[in-house]
C-alpha positions in Angstrom: -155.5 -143.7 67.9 -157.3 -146.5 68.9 -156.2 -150.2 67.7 -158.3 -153.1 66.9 -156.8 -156.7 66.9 -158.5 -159.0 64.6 -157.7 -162.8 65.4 -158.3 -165.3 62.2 -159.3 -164.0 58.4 -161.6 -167.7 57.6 -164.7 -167.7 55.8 -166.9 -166.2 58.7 -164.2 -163.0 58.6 -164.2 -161.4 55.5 -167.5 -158.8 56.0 -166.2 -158.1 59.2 -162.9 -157.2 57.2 -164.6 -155.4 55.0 -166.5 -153.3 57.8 -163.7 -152.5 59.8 -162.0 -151.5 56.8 -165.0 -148.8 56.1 -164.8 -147.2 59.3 -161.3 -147.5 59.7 -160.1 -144.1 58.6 -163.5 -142.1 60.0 -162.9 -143.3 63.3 -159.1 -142.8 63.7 -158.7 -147.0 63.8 -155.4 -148.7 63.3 -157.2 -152.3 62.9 -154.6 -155.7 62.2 -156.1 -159.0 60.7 -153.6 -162.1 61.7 -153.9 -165.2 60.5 -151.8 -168.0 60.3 -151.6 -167.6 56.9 -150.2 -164.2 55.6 -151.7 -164.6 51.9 -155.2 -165.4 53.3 -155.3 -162.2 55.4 -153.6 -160.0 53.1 -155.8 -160.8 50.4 -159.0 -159.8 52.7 -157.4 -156.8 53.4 -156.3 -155.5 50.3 -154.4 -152.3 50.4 -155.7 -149.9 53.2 -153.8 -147.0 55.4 -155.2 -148.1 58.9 -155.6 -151.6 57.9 -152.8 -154.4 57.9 -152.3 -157.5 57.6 -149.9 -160.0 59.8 -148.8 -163.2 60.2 -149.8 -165.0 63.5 -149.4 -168.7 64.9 -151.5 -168.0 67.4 -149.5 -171.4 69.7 -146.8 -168.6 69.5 -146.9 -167.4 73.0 -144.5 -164.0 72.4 -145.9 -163.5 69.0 -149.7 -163.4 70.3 -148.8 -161.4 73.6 -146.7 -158.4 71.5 -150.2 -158.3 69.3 -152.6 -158.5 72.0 -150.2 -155.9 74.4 -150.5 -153.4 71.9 -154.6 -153.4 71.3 -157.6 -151.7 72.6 -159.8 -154.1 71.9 -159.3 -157.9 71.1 -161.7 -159.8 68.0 -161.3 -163.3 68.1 -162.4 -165.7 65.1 -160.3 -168.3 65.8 -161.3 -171.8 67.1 -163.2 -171.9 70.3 -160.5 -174.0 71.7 -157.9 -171.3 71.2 -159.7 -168.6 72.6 -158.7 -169.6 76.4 -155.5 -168.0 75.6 -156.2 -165.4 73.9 -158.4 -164.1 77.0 -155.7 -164.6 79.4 -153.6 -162.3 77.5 -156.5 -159.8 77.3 -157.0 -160.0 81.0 -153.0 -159.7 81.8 -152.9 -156.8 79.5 -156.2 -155.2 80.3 -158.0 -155.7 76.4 -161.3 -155.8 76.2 -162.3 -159.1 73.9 -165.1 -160.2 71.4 -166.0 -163.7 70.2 -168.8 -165.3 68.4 -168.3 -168.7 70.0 -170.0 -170.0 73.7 -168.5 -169.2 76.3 -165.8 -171.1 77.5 -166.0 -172.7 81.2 -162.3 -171.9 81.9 -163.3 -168.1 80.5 -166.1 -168.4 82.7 -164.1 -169.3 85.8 -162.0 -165.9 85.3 -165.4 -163.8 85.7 -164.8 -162.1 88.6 -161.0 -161.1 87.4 -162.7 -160.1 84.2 -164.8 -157.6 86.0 -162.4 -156.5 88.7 -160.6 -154.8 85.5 -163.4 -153.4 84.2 -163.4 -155.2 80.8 -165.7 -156.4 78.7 -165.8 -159.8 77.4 -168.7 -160.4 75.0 -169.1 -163.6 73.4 -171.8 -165.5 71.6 -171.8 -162.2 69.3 -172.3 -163.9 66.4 -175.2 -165.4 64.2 -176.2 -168.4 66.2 -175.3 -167.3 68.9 -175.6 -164.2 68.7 -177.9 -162.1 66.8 -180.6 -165.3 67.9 -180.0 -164.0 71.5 -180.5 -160.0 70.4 -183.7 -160.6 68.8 -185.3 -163.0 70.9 -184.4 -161.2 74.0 -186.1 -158.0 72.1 -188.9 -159.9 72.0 -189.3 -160.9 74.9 -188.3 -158.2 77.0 -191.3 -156.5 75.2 -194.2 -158.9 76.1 -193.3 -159.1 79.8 -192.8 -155.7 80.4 -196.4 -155.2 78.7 -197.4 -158.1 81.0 -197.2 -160.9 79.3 -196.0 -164.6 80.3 -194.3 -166.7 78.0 -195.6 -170.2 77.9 -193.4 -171.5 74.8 -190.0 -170.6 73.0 -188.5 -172.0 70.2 -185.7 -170.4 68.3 -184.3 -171.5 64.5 -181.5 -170.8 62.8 -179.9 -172.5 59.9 -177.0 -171.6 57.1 -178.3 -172.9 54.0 -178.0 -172.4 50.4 -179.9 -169.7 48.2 -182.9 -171.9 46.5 -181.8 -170.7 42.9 -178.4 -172.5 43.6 -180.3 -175.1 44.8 -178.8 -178.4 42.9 -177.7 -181.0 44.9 -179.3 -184.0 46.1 -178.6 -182.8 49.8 -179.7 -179.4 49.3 -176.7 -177.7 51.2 -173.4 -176.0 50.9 -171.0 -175.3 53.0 -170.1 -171.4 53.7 -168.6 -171.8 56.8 -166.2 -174.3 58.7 -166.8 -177.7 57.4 -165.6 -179.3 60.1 -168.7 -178.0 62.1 -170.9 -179.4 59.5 -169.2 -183.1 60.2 -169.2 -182.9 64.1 -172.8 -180.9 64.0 -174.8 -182.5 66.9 -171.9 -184.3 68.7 -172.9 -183.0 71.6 -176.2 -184.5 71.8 -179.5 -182.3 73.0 -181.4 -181.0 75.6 -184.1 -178.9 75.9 -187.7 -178.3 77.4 -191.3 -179.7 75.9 -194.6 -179.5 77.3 -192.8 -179.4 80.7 -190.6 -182.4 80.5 -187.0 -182.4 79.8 -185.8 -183.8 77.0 -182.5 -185.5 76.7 -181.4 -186.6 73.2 -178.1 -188.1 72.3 -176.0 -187.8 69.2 -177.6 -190.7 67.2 -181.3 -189.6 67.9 -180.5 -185.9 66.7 -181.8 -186.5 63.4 -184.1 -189.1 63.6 -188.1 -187.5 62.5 -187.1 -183.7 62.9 -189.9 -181.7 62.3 -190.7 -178.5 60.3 -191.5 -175.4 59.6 -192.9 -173.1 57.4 -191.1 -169.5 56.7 -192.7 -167.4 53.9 -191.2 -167.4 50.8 -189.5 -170.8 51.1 -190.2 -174.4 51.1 -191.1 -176.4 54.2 -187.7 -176.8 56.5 -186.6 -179.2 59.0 -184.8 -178.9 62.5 -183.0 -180.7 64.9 -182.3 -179.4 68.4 -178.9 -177.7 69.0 -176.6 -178.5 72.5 -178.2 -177.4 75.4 -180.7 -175.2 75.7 -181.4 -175.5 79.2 -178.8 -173.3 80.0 -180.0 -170.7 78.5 -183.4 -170.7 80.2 -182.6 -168.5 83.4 -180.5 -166.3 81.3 -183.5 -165.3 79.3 -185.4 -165.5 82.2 -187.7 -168.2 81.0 -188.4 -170.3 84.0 -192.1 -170.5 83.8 -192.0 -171.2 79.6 -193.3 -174.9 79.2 -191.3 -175.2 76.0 -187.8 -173.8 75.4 -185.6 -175.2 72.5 -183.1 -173.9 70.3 -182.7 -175.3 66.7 -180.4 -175.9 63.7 -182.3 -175.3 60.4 -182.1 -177.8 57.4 -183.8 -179.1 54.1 -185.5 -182.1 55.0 -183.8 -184.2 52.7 -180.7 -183.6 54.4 -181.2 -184.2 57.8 -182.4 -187.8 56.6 -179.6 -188.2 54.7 -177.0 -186.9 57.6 -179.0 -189.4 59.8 -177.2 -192.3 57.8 -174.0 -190.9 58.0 -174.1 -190.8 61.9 -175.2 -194.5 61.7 -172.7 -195.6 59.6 -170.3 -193.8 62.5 -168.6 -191.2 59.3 -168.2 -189.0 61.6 -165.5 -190.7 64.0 -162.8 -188.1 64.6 -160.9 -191.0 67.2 -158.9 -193.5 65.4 -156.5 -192.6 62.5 -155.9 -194.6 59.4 -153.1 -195.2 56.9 -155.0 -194.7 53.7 -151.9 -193.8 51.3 -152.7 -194.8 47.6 -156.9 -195.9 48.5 -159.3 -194.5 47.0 -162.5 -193.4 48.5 -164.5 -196.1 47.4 -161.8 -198.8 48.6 -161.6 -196.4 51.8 -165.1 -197.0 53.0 -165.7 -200.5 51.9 -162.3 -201.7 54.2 -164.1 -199.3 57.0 -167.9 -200.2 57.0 -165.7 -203.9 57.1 -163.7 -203.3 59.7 -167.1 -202.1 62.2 -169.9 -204.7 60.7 -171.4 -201.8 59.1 -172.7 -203.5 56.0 -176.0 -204.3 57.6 -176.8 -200.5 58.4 -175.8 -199.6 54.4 -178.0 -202.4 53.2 -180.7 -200.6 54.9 -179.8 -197.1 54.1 -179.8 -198.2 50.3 -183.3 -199.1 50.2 -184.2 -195.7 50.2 -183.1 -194.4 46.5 -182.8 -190.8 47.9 -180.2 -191.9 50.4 -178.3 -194.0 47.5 -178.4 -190.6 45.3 -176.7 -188.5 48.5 -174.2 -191.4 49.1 -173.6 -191.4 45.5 -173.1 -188.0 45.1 -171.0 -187.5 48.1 -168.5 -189.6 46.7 -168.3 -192.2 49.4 -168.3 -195.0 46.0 -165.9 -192.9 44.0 -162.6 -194.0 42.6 -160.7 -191.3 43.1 -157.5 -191.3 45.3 -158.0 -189.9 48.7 -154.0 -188.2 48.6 -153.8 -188.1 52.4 -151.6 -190.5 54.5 -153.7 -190.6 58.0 -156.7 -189.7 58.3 -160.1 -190.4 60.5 -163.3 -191.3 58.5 -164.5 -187.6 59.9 -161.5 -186.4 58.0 -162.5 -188.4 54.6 -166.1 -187.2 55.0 -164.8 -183.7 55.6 -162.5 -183.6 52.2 -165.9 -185.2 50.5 -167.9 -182.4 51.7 -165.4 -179.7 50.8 -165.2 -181.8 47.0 -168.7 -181.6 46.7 -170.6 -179.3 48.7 -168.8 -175.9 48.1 -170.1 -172.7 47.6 -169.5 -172.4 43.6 -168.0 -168.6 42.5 -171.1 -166.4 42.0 -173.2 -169.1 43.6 -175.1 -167.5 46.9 -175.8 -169.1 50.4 -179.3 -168.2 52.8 -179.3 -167.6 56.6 -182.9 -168.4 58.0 -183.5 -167.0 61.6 -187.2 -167.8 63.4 -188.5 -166.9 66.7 -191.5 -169.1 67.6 -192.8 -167.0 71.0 -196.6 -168.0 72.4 -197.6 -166.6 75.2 -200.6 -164.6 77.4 -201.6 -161.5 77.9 -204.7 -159.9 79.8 -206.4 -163.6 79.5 -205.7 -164.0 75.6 -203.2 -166.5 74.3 -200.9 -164.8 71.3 -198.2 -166.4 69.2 -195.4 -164.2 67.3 -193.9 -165.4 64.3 -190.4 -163.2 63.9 -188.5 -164.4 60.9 -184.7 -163.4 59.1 -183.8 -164.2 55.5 -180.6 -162.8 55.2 -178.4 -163.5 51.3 -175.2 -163.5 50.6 -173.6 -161.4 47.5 -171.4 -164.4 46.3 -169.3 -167.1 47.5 -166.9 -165.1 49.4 -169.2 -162.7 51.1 -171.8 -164.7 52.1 -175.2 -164.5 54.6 -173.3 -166.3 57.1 -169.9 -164.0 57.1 -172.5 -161.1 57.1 -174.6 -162.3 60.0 -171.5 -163.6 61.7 -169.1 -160.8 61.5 -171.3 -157.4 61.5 -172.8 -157.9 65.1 -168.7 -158.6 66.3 -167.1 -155.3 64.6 -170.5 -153.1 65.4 -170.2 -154.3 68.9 -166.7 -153.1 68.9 -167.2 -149.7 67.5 -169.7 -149.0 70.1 -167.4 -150.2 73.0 -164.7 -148.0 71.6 -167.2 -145.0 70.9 -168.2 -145.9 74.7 -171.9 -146.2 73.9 -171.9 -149.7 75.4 -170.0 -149.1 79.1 -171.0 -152.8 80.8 -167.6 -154.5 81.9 -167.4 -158.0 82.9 -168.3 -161.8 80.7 -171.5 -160.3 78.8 -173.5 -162.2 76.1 -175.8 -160.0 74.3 -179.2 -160.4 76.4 -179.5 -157.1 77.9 -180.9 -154.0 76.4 -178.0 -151.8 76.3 -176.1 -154.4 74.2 -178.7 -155.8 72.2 -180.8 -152.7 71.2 -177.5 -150.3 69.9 -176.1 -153.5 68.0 -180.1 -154.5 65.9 -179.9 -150.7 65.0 -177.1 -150.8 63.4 -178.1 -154.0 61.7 -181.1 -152.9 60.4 -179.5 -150.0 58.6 -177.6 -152.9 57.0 -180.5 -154.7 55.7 -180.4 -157.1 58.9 -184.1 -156.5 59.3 -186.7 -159.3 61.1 -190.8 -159.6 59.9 -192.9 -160.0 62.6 -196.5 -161.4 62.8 -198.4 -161.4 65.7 -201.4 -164.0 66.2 -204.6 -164.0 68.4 
């Protein structure tokens, strides 16, 4: 019997619950879903014969090891920060691991051990990243080995919410973790245009983001995500004069978010004694305290920035009920108060491929586009796209129909083709339109 170790049962978990529940019993799986918190997990799990639920602080050395030890094959949702450990205990007990987030550089640094043992680490087998990597690598694969050369590449992806639950002035909510909505573009940018590099940092990244169109929906907006440079010589991209990969939004929100980064909302540094303020009282001591007035002045002359700031609460009343916070913590409980996925209420992945290229003298673009929606709030697009590619990729590893060993992210045919079947017969399908 082989086992399956499922780390963290959050938002992004539950489908991929669900689906290692279904082929739990066909496949002669003993699969165990630990989370921190036992009600969360057990509540995912339900009542199952191969599927159980268990109660894991991952910090807890023994704890994790005993779980790890007894596993064929490791699935970790948890936050990228904690996965360092986890793969150390998959190397030192020979466990072959999955995760949706980058890699880690301290992962990275244990390749060649990784290898030696014959495991197989796949990460970025997710959404974004992830299935972005499958498809686009399907893609592109194709047109070179047909003899084409790729002169531009940009890649979309955005969580957003369904248009008929569509009712906010930001047009958004959350279905995943909100503190990556708060810290989204942190990082800053980099990618490739028209041959130049392109550096953007944090307070740039949604300043005048451009658009797209996508059938069936209204014009969206994008702003570059991390670094894409790094992923040019993976996809083997060299001679592309454009390469950038995106984050998706409504327009509206990116100008709205824009103000929030210059009002510095999202500072997760220094902590504050807030006990018995409310947010209103909060914000005014804060955008004091930094000389922020001036910037609000000017963000309130636009009345579609005074209806987000309004209706994110930052002028409400209401006690805040925490005793130390950051303002990225206060904007966080906002967002969670205001921008949730309602019961019933359904959220939208949008995935687009933008590929131009040449072929036998003639230029060609390709168009290859993903609309996935969730069922409700619970089983959303993005726990769908998130989770699926994770528990089909370890089905196949334990059926042995994908054999590579060593740090992997999906970019290579035996990976990527296996894992988009199975995806398609799960209504994960892309439209694709070619253009002379």
């Amino acid at each position: 019997m082989k086992q399956i170790l499922l780390l963290g049962a959050g938002k992004s978990a539950t489908v991929l619950i669900d689906y290692l529940k279904a082929n739990a019993a066909e496949n002669d799986w003993k699969v165990f879903v630990a989370d921190n918190d036992l009600s969360v997990a057990q509540l995912k799990v339900g009542m199952h014969d191969s599927v159980k639920a268990v109660q894991l602080d991952i910090q807890n050395e023994d704890g994790r090891k005993k779980l790890i030890q007894q596993a064929d094959i490791v699935i970790s949702m948890m936050p990228p920060s904690l996965h360092y450990a986890v793969a150390m205990d998959c190397i030192e007990f020979n466990k072959h691991l999955l995760t949706a987030s980058y890699i880690d550089p301290k992962i990275k640094n244990e390749e060649l051990k990784i290898k030696h043992k014959g495991l197989m680490f796949l990460c970025e087998m997710g959404l974004d990243p992830g299935i972005d990597h499958m498809s686009a690598m399907q893609i592109i694969h194709r047109i070179k080995n047909e003899g084409g050369k790729i002169i531009s590449f940009k890649s979309h992806c955005g969580g957003l919410v369904a248009p008929e639950n569509d009712d906010n002035p930001w047009h958004y909510k959350i279905s995943w973790n909100p503190r990556n909505v708060v810290i989204a573009g942190k990082a800053g940018a980099a990618f490739k245009e028209n041959n130049q590099i392109i550096q953007r940092e944090y307070e740039t990244i949604f300043e005048d983001c451009k658009q797209v169109e996508i059938h069936g929906l209204s014009n969206l907006a994008y702003y570059p995500n991390r670094d894409s440079l790094s992923y040019i010589p993976l996809y083997e991209l060299e001679e592309a004069e454009t390469f950038v990969r995106t984050t998706l939004r409504y327009p509206s929100f990116c100008k709205g978010w824009k103000y929030i980064v210059d009002l510095k909302l999202t500072d997760e540094e220094k902590k504050y004694q807030i006990e018995n303020l409310s947010f209103a009282q909060f914000f005014k001591q804060y955008f004091t305290e930094y000389h922020l007035q001036k910037v609000l002045v000017e963000a309130m002359k636009d009345e579609n920035i005074v209806i987000q700031l309004k209706y994110l609460g930052l002028f409400d009343e209401d006690i805040i009920n925490k005793n130390e916070c950051s303002v990225a913590d206060v904007i966080q409980i906002l967002l969670e108060k205001k921008l949730v996925l309602q019961k019933e209420e359904r959220d939208l992945i949008v995935m687009l491929h933008e590929i131009e290229y040449e072929i036998n003298g003639e230029k060609k673009s390709i168009k290859s586009s993903l609309i996935v929606k969730g069922d409700d709030h619970i089983r959303t697009a993005m726990a769908k796209t998130v989770g699926l590619p994770l528990g089909i990729a370890a089905k196949l590893i334990l059926e042995g129909k994908i054999k590579e060993s060593g740090l992997h992210i999906p970019i290579i045919p035996t990976i990527y083709e296996p894992v988009l079947d199975e995806l398609k017969k799960m209504g994960i399908v892309f439209q694709e339109k070619v253009m002379s």
